[in-house]
LODRENDO-525478 format. One line per 2 residues: their letters; for each residue x, y, z of N, C-alpha, C, O. Coordinates in steps of 0.2 Angstrom, whole numbers. Layout:
a) X/Y/Z/X/Y/Z/X/Y/Z/X/Y/Z; ...
This chain:
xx) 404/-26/248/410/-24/243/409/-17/239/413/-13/238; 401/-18/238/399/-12/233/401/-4/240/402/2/238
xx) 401/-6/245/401/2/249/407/1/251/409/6/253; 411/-3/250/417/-2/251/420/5/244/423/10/244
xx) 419/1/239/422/3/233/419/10/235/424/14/234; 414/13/237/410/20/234/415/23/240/417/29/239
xx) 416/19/245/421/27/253/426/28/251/429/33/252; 430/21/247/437/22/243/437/27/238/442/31/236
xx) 429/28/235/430/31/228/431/40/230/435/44/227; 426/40/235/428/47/238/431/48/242/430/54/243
xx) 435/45/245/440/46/247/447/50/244/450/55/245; 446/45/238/451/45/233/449/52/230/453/57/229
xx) 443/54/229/440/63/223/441/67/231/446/71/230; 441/67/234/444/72/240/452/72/240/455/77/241
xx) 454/66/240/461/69/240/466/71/234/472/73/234; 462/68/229/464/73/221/463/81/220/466/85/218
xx) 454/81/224/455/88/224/460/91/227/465/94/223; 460/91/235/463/93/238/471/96/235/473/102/236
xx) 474/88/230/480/88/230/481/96/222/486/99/221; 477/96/220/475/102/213/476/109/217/480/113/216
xx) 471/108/221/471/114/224/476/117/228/477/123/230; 481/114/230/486/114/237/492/120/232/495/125/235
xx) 494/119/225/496/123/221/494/129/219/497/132/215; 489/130/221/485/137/218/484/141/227/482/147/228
xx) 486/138/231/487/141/238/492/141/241/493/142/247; 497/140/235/506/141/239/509/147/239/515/148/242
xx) 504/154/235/512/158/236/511/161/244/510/159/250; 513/166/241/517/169/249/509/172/254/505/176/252
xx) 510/171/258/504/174/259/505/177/269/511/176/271; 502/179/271/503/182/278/500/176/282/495/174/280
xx) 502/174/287/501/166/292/501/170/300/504/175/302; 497/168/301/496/167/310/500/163/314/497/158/315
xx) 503/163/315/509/158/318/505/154/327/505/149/329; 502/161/328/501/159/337/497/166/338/498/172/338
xx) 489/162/340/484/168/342/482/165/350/480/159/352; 483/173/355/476/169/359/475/173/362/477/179/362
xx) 469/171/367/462/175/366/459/173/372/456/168/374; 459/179/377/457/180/384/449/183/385/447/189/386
xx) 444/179/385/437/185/386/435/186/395/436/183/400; 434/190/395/429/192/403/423/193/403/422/199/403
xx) 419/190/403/410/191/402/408/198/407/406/195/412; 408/202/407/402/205/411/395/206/412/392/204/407
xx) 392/208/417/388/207/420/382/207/414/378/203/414; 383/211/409/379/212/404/378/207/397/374/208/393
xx) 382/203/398/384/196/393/390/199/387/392/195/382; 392/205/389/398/206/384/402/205/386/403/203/391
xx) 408/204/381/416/200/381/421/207/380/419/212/376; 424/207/382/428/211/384/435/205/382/435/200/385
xx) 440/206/377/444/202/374/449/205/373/450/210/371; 454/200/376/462/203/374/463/197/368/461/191/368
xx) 467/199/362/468/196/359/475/196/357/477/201/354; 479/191/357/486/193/355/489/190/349/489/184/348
xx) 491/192/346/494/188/338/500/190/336/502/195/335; 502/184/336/510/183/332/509/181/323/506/176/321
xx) 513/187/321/511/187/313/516/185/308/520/190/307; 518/180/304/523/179/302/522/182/294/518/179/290
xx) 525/188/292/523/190/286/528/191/279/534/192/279; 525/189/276/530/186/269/530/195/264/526/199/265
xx) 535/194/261/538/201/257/536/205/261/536/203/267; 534/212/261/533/217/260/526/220/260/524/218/254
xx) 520/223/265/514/225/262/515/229/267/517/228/273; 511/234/264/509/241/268/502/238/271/505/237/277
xx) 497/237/272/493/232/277/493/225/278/494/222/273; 491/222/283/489/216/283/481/216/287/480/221/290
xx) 477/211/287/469/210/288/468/204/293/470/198/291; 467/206/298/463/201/304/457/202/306/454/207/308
xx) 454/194/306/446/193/306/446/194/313/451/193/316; 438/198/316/437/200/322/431/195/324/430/191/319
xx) 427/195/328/421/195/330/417/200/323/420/205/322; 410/199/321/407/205/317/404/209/321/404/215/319
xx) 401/207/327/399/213/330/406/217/334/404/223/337; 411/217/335/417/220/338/415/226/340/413/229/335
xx) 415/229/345/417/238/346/423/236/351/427/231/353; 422/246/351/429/246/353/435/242/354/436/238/359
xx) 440/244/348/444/241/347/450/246/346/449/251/343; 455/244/349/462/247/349/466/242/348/464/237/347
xx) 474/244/346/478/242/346/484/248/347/485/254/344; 487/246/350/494/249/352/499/251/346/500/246/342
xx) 502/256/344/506/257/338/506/256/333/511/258/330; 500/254/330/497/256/323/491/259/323/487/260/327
xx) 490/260/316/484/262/313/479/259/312/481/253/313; 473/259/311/469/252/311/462/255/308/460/261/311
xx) 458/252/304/452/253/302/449/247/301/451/241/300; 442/248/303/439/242/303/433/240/295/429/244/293
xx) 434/236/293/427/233/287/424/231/289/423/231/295; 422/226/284/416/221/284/418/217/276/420/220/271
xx) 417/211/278/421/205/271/417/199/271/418/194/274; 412/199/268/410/192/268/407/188/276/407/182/278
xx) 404/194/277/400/194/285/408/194/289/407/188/290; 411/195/291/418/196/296/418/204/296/417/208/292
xx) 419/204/302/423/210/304/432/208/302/435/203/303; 433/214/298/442/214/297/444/219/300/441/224/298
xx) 449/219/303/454/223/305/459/226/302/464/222/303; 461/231/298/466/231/294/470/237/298/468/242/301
xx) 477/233/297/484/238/300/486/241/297/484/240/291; 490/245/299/495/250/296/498/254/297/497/257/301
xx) 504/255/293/509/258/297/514/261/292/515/258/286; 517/268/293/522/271/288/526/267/283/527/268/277
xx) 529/263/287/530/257/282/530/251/282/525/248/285; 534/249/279/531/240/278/534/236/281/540/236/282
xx) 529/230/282/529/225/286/532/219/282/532/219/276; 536/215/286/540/210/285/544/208/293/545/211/298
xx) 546/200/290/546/196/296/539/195/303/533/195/303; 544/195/309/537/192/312/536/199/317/540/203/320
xx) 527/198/316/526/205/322/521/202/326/517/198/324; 519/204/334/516/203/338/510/208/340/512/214/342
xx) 504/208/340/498/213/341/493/212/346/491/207/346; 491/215/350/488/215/354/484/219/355/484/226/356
xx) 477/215/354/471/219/350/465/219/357/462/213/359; 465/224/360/455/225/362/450/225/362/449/231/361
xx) 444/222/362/439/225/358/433/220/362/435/216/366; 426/222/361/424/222/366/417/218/361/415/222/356
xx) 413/212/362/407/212/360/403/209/364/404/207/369; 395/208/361/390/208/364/387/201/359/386/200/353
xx) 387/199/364/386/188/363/390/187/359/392/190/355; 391/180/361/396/176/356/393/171/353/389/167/354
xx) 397/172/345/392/168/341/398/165/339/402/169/337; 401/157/338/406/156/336/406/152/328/402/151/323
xx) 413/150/328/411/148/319/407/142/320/403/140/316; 408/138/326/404/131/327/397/131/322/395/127/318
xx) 393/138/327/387/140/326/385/140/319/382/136/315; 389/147/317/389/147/309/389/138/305/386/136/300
xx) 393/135/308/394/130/302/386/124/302/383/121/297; 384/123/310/379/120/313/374/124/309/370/120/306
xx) 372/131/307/367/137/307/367/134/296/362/134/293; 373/132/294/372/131/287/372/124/284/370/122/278
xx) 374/119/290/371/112/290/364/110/289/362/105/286; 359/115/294/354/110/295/351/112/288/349/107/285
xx) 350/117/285/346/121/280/350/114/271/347/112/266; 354/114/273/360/112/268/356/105/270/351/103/267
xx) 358/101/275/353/93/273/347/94/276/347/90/281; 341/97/276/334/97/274/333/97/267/330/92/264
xx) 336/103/263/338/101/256/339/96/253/336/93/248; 346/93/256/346/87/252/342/84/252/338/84/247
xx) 342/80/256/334/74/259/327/76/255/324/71/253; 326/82/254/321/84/249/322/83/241/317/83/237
xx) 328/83/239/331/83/234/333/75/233/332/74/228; 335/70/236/337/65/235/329/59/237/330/53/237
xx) 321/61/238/318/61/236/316/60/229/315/55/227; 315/65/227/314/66/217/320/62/213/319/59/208
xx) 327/64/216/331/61/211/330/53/212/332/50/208; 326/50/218/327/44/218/322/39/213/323/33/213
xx) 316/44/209/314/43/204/314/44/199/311/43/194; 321/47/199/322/50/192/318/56/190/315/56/185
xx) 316/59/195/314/66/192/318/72/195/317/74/201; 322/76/191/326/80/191/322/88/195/320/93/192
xx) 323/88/203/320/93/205/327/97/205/331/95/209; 328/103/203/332/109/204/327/114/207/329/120/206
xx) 323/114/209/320/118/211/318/120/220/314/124/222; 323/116/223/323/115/231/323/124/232/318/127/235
xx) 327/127/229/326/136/232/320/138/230/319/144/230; 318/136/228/311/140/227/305/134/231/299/135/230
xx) 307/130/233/301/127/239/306/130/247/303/133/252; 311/129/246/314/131/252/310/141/255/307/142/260
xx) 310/145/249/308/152/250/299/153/251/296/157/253; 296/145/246/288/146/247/287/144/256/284/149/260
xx) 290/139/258/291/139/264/291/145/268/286/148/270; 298/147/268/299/154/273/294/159/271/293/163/276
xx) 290/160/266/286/166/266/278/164/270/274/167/273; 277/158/269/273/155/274/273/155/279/268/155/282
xx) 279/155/283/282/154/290/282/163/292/282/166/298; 282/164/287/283/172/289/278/177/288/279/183/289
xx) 274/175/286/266/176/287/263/179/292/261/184/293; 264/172/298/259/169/302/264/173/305/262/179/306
xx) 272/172/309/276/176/314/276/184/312/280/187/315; 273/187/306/272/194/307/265/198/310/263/203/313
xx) 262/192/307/257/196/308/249/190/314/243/190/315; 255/187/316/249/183/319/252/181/325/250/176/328
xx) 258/183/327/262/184/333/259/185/342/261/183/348; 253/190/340/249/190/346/245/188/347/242/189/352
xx) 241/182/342/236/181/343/232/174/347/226/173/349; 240/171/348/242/163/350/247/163/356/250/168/358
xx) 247/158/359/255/157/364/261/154/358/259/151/353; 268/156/360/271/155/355/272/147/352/274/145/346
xx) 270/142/359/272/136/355/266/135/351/268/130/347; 262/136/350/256/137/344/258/140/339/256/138/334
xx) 262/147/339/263/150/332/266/145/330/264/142/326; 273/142/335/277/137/329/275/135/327/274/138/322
xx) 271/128/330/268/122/325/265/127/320/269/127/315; 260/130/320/257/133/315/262/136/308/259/136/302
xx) 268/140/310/272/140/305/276/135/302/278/135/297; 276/129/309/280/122/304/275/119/297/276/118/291
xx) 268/119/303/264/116/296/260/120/288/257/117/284; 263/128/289/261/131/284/268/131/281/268/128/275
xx) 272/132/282/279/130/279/278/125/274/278/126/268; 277/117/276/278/111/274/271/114/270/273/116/265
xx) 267/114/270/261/114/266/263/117/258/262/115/253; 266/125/260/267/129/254/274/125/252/275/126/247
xx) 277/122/254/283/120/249/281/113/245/283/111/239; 275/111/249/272/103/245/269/106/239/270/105/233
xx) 264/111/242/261/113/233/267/115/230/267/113/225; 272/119/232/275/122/227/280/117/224/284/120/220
xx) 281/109/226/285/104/223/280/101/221/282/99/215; 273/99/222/271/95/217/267/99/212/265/96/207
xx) 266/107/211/264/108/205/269/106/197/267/104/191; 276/106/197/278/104/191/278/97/192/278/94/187
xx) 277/92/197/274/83/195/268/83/193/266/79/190; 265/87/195/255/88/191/258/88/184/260/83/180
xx) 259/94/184/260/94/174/265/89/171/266/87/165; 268/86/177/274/83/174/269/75/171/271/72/165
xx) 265/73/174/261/68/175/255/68/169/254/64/165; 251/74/169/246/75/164/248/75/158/246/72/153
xx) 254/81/159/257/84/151/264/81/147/266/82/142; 269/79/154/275/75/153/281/79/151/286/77/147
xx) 278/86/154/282/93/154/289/89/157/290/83/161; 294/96/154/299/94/157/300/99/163/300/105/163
xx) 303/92/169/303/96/176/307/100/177/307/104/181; 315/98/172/321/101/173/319/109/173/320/113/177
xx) 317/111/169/315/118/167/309/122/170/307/127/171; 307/117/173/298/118/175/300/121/185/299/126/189
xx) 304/116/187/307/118/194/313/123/193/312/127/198; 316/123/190/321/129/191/317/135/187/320/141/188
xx) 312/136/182/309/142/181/305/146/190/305/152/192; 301/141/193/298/142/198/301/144/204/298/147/209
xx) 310/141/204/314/145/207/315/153/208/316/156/213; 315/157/201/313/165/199/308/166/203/308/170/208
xx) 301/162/202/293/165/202/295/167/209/295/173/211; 295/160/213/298/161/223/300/167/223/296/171/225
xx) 307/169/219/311/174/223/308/180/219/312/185/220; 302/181/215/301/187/213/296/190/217/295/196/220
xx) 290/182/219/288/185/225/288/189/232/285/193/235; 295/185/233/299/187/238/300/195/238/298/199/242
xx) 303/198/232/304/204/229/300/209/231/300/215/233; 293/204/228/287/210/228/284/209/235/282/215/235
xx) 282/207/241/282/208/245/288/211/249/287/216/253; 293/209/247/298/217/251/296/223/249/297/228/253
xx) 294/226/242/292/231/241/286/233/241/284/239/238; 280/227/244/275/230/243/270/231/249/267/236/251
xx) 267/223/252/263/226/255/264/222/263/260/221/267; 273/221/263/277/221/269/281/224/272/285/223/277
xx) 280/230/265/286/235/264/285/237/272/280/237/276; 292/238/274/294/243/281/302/245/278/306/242/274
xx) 302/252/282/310/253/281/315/250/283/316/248/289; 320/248/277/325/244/278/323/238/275/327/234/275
xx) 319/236/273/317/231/271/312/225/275/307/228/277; 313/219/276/308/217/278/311/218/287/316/219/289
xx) 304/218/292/303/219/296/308/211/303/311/206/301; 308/212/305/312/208/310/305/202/313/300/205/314
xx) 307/196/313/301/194/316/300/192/326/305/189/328; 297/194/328/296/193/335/298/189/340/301/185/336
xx) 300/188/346/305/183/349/300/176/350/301/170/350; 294/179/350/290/172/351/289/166/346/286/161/346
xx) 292/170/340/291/166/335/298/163/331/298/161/325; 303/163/336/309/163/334/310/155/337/306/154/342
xx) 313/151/335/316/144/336/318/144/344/323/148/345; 315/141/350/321/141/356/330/138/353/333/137/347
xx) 332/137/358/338/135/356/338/132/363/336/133/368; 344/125/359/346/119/364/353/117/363/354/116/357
xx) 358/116/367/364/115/367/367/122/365/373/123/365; 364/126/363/367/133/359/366/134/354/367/140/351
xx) 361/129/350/360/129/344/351/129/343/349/126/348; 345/131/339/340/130/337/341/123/338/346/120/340
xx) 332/122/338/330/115/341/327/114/333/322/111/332; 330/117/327/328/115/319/331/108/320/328/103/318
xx) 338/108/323/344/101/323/340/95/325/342/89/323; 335/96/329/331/90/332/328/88/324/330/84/320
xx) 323/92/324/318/93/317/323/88/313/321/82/312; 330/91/310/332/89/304/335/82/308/339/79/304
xx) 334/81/314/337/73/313/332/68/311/333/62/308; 326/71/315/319/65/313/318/67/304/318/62/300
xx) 318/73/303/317/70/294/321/65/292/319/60/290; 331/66/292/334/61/290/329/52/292/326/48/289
xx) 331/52/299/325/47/302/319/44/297/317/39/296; 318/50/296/309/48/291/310/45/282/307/41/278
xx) 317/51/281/317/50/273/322/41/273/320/37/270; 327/40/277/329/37/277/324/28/277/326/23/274
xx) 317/29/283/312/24/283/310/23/277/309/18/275; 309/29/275/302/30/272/307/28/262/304/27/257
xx) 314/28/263/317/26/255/316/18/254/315/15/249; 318/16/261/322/8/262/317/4/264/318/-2/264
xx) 311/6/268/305/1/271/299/3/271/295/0/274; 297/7/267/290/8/264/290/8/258/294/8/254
xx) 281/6/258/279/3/251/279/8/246/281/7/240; 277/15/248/277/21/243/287/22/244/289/25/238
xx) 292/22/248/299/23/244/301/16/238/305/17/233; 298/11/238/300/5/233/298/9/227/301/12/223
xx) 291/8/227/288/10/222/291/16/219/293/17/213; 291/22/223/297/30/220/304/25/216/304/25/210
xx) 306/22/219/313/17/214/311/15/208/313/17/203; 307/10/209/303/8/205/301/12/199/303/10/194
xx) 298/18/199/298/23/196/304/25/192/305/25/186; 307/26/195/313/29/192/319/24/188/323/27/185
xx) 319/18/189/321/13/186/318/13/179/321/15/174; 311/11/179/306/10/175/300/10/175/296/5/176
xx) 298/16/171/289/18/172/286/12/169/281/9/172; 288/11/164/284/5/162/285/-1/164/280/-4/165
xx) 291/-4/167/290/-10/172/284/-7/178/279/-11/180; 285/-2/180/279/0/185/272/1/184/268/-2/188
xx) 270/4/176/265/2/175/263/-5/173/257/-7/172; 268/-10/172/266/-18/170/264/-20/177/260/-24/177
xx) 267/-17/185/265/-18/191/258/-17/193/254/-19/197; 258/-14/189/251/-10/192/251/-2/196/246/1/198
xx) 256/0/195/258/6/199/254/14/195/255/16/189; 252/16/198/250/22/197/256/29/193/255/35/195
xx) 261/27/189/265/34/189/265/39/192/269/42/195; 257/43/190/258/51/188/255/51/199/255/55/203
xx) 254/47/200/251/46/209/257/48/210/258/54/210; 262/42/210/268/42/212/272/47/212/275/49/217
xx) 274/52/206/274/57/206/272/63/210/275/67/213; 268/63/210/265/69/214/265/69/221/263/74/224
xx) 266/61/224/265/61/232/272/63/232/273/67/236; 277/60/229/284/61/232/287/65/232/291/66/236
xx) 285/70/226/286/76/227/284/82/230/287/88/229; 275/80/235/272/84/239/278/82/243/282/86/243
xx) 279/76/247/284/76/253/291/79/251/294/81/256; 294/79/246/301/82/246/298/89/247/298/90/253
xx) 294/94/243/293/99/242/291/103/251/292/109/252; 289/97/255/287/98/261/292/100/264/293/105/266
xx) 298/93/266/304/95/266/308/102/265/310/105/271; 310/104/259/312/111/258/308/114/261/311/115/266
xx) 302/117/262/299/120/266/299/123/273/298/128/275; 300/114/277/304/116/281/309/118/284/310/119/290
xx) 315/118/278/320/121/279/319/127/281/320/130/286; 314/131/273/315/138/274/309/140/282/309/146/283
xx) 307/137/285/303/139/292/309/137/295/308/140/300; 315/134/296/320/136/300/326/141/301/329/144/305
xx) 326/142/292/328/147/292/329/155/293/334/159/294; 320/157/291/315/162/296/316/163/303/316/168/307
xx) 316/154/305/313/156/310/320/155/317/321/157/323; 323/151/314/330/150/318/337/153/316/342/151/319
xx) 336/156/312/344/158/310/344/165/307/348/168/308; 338/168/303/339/176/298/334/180/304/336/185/306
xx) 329/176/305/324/181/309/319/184/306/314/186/308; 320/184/299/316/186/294/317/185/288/322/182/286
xx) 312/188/284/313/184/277/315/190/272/313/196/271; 321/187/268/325/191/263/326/186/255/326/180/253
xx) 327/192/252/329/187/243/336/182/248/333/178/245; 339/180/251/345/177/252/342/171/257/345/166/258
xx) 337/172/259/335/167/263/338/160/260/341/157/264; 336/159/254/339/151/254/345/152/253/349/147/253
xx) 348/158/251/355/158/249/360/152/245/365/151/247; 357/150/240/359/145/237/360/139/238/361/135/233
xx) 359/137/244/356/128/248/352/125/244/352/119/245; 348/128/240/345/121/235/350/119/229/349/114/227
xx) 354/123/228/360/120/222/363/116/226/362/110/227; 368/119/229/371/114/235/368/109/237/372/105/240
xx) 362/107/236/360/102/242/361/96/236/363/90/238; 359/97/229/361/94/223/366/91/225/365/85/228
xx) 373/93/223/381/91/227/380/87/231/381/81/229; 377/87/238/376/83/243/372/78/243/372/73/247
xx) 368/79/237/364/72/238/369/67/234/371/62/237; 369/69/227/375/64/225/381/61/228/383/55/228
xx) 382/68/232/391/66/234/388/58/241/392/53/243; 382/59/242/381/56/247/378/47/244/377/42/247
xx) 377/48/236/373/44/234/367/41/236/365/35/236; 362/48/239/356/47/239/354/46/245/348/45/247
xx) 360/45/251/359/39/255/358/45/263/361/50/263; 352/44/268/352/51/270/356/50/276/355/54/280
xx) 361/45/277/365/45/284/370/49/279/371/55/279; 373/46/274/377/50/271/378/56/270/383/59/269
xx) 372/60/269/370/66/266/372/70/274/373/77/273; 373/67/281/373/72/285/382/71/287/385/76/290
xx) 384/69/286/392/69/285/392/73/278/395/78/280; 391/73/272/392/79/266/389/83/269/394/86/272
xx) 384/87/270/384/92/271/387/96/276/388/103/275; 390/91/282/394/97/288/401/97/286/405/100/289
xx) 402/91/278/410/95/275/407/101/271/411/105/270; 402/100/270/403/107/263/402/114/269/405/119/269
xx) 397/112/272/397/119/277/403/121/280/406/127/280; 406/116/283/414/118/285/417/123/278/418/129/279
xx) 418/118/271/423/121/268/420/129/267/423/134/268; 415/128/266/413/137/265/411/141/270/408/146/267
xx) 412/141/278/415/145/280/422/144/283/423/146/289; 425/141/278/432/138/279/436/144/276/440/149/278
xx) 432/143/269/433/148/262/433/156/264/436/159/260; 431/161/269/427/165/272/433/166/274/436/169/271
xx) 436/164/281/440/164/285/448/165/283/451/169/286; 450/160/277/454/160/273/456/168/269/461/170/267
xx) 448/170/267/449/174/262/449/180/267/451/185/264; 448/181/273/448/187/275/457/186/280/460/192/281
xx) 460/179/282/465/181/282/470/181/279/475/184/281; 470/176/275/475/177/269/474/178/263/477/176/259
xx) 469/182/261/467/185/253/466/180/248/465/181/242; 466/172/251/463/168/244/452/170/244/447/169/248
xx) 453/171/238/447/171/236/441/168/240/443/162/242; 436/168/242/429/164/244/429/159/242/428/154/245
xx) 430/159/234/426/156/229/428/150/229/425/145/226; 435/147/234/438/144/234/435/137/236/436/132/233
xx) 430/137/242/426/132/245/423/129/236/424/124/232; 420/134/235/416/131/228/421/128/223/419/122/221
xx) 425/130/221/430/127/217/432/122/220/430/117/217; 436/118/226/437/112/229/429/108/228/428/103/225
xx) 424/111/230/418/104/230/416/101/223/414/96/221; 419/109/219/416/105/211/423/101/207/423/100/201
xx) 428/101/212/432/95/210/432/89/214/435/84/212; 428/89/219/426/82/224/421/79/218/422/74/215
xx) 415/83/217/410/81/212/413/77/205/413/71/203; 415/81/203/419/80/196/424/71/197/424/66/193
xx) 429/72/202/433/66/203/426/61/207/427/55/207; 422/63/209/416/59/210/413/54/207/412/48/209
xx) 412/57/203/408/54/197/412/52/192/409/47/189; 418/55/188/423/50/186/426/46/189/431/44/185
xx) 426/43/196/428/38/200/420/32/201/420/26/202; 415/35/200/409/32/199/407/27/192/403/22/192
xx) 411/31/187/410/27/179/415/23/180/413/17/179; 420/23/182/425/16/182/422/11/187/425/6/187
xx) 415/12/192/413/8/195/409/2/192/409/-4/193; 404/8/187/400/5/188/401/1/178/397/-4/177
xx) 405/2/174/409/2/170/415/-1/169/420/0/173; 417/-6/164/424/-8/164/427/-5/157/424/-5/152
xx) 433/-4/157/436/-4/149/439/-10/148/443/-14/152; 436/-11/141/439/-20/138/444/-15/134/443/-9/132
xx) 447/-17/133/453/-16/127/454/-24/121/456/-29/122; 451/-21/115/451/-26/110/455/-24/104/455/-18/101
xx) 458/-32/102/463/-30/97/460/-30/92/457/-35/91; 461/-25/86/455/-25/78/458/-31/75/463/-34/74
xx) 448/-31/72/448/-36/68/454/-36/62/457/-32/59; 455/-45/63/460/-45/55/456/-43/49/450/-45/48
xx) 459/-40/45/457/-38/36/454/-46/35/456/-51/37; 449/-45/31/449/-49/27/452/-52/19/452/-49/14
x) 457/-60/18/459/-60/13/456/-59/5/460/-58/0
């Protein structure tokens, strides 16, 4: 009854959101009525693409903006003007023409790229990074210890992982560098999750500020290695093919990785003696300590494995998806992974259905804003009303209101 109530509850905050937001993306905007889209592979793996589009456009505008492939070259189009950007990773196309546009126009666009990378990809390419976080994050909270600091285990990671494929790339057969970057990854984000449970345990520091201060430290290192003694021009150097993730079905074999973590955190929450006892903990220290239970242990082992966790991430995201390491690497997937833990209620089957909605909606948000001018920001504003109706759908669960009539005066 109780998991009935919680699908209903989210059910219901996605379709409140939904229904907030549907008003703030009613005006007029330029619609794609009917696209389609012919490739021819050549010999060389490039697409050669006719593209045709029927555009139905509202008032009056001197351009309108169609998302391309980002690598695109040559590109033509018949009868207008056309210059190409860059928007939020997309190639845009912008038209144009002496005057303006209204009613419906049909285009027939050219253009020529080298491999195809689809949105599929992209959305697969921000899932897997998005629930390894979680799972690392729904670890700590499930003792009640406030880890905000997954982006800064996620980057101690990647700079580990990126160590060893810079500079240790020849020295091994590649299935050797992996492992050796999976297990220095995991290792550098363990110490760097369980140094705030050390002090949190000795000194009873608080973690909230203690993990999101070491978030900066990460990404300062990060910083001072780009400018110092990994410096190459352009910034950090590209890492090696040997030391890159194969891929399987089209995608990194990270996908494997992060289904046996779910697999593991999920054993390791509901049928191991050390996930009871993490509950335990976070219920009640001192019921724990009348057990016999070691606190500040328990602390620090759970959060050497979340910290492991995020780690892994960032060795996937090195080494399966940027190729190298940048201040963006975690690109905010430890905040987010927060949202997902919750929205999922800790639970790690549920955590992989939230995260491939929130990766959808944000490069939904992308897509949206490059063709019809609503904001990016948009994905992040819908999630933080899923959360919000989330959790005020949560207090009435777990919560009743009595309504009582006041005391009579006394005569």
């Amino acid at each position: 009854m109780e998991k009935t109530k919680r699908l209903i509850t989210l059910l219901l905050a996605v379709l409140c959101a939904l229904a907030l937001c549907v008003p703030a993306f009613a005006a007029d905007v330029t619609v794609i009525t009917d696209m389609k889209t012919d490739c021819l592979v050549d010999a060389s793996g490039s697409c050669q693409i006719t593209q045709t589009v029927t555009i139905d456009i509202a008032g009056t505008e001197d351009t309108i903006e169609l998302p391309l492939a980002a690598n695109a070259k040559k590109i033509s189009v018949a009868g207008y003007k056309y210059k190409k950007t860059t928007q939020d990773g997309y190639t845009v196309l912008v038209l144009s023409s002496n005057g303006g546009f209204s009613g419906s126009r049909t285009f027939t666009i050219l253009y020529t790229i080298s491999g195809l990378v689809t949105e599929q990809d992209k959305i697969q390419t921000l899932t897997l990074p998005l629930l390894a976080a979680a799972l690392s994050v729904a670890l700590s909270f499930r003792m009640r210890f406030w880890n905000i600091g997954a982006e800064g285990q996620i980057l101690a990671g990647g700079i580990a992982a990126s160590y060893f494929a810079l500079f240790c790339y020849d020295m091994m057969p590649g299935w050797l560098l992996l492992i050796i970057m999976f297990l220095a990854a995991a290792v550098a984000g363990a110490l760097w999750g369980a140094l705030p449970a050390v002090f949190k345990a000795k000194w009873n520091t608080n973690e909230t500020l203690f993990t999101l201060m070491l978030n900066y430290v990460a990404l300062g290192l990060v910083k001072y290695l780009e400018a110092g003694p990994w410096k190459k021009p352009g910034g950090y150097p590209k890492i090696e093919d040997v030391a890159r993730l194969p891929k399987l079905f089209g995608v990194h074999i990270g996908w494997l990785i992060t289904i046996a973590l779910v697999i593991l955190v999920a054993v390791y929450l509901r049928r191991s003696k050390h996930g009871y006892e993490a509950a335990v903990v976070g219920e009640s220290p001192d019921t724990a300590r009348y057990a016999g239970m070691n606190v500040g242990r328990v602390l620090v082992r759970t959060m050497l494995f979340a910290g492991a966790i995020a780690g892994i991430a960032g060795f996937m995201q090195v080494s399966g998806a940027d190729y190298t390491l940048h201040e963006g690497t975690a690109g905010g997937v430890g905040f987010t992974a927060i949202t997902v833990a919750w929205l999922a209620q800790l639970n790690p089957w549920g955590m992989v259905v939230v995260a491939a909605f929130l990766a959808l909606l944000d490069k939904g948000a992308n897509r949206i804003h490059t063709t019809f001018g609503v904001p990016a920001t948009a994905s992040d504003v819908l999630t933080g009303l899923i959360l919000f109706f989330m959790l005020g759908c949560e207090f009435f669960i777990n919560y009743r209101l009595v309504f009582r009539k006041g005391a009579k005066g006394r005569g």
